[in-house]
N, C-alpha and C positions, 0 to 999 in steps of 0.2 A: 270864553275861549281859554284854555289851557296853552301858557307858554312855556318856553325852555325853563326860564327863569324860577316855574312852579313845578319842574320835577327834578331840575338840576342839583347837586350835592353842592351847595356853596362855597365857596373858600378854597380851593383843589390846591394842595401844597408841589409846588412845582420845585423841581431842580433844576441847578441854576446849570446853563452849555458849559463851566470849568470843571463843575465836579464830576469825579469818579461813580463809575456804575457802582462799586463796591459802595460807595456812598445812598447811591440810589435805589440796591440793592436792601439797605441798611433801612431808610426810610420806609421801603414798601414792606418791609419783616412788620414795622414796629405801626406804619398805619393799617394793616393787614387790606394791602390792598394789591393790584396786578400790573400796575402803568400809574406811569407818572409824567405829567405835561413837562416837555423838556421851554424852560421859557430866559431868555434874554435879559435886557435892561426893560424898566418900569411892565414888569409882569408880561412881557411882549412874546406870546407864542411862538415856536420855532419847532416845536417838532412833540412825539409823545415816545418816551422810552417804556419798553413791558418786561414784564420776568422773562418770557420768551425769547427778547432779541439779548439781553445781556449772558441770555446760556446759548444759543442760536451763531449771534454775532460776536459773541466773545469768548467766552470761555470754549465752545465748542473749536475755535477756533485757534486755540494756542495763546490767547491775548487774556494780559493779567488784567481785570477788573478795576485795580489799585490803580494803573496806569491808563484806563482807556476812558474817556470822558464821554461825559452824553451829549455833549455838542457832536462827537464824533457820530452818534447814529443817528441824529435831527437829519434826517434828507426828505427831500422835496416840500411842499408846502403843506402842513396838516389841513386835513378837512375840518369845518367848524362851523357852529351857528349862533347867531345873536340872540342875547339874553329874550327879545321883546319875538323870537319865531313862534309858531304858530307848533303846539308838541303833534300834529299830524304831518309838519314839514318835515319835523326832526325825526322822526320815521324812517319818511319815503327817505331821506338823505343817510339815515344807518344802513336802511332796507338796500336803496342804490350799489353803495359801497362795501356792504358787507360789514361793516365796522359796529364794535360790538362798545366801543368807548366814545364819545364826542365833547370835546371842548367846545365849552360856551363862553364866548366873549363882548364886550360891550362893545358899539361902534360910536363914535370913529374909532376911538383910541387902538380899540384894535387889544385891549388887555385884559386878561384870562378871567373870568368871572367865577366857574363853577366848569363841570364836568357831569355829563349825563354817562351813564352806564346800562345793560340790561338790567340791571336789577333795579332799576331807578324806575327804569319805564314799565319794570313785573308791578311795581305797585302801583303805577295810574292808570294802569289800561285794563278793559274789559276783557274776562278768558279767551273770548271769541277771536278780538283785535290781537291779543297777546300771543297764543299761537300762530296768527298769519304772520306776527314779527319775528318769530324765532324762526320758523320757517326758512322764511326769506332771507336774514343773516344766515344763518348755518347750511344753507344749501350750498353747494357746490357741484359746477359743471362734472367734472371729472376729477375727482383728489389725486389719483395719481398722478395726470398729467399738469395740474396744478403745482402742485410737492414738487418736479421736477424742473419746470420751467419758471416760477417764481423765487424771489426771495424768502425767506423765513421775516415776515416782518409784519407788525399791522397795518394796515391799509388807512391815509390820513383823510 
């Protein structure tokens, strides 16, 4: 059985809820990456900041990046899976939610381990299964009326 833990990117460098986007901004330039796990004390997930919401929810917005921290856009609970799941749960649960990043963490402790991505799971999975995965993230009921009734944010 294939677990999180065997397609996950190990080590996912998180920013910490004090620092500034323009910090996080800074990080994702130089890890050439698109999201960053927003994480607490002893590595404790709280939320996942993207290139997206810091032009979206900040800059789009009138709000200096130097000034606005990534604690401020941690809301609700991030979705996430345990290092030891099962990579056809970690699917159905991207599949479910749409979610195109997932934090994997250890239990109890409950502390950030690694991070799966699409392109994590492009390379373990079968063409067959890999297109029903894309599929199913990138579909959308109606975009427009999505665009309009939604937040700009990622889905946790």
């Amino acid at each position: 059985m294939i677990r999180a833990s065997d397609i996950m990117h190990p080590g996912a460098e998180c920013i910490r809820e004090h620092e500034t986007l323009a910090t996080a901004a800074r990080i994702m330039r130089d890890r050439g990456v698109g999201a960053l796990p927003i994480c607490g004390e002893r590595q404790r997930l709280l939320g996942i900041v993207t290139d997206r919401d810091i032009v979206l929810k900040c800059v789009a917005e009138g709000r200096d990046p130097e000034h606005v921290t990534a604690g401020e856009l941690a809301q609700g609970r991030p979705m996430t899976v345990e290092a030891d799941e099962d990579a056809e749960q970690v699917l159905r649960v991207m599949e479910q939610y749409k979610v195109r990043r997932l934090p994997v963490i250890n239990h109890p402790e409950h502390e950030l381990v690694g991070m799966i991505s699409e392109a994590d799971i492009a390379r373990g999975l079968p063409q067959a299964r890999l297109a029903e995965f894309v599929t199913a993230v990138c579909e959308e009921d109606d975009p427009k009326s999505k665009e309009m009734e939604q937040p700009y944010s990622t889905p946790l």
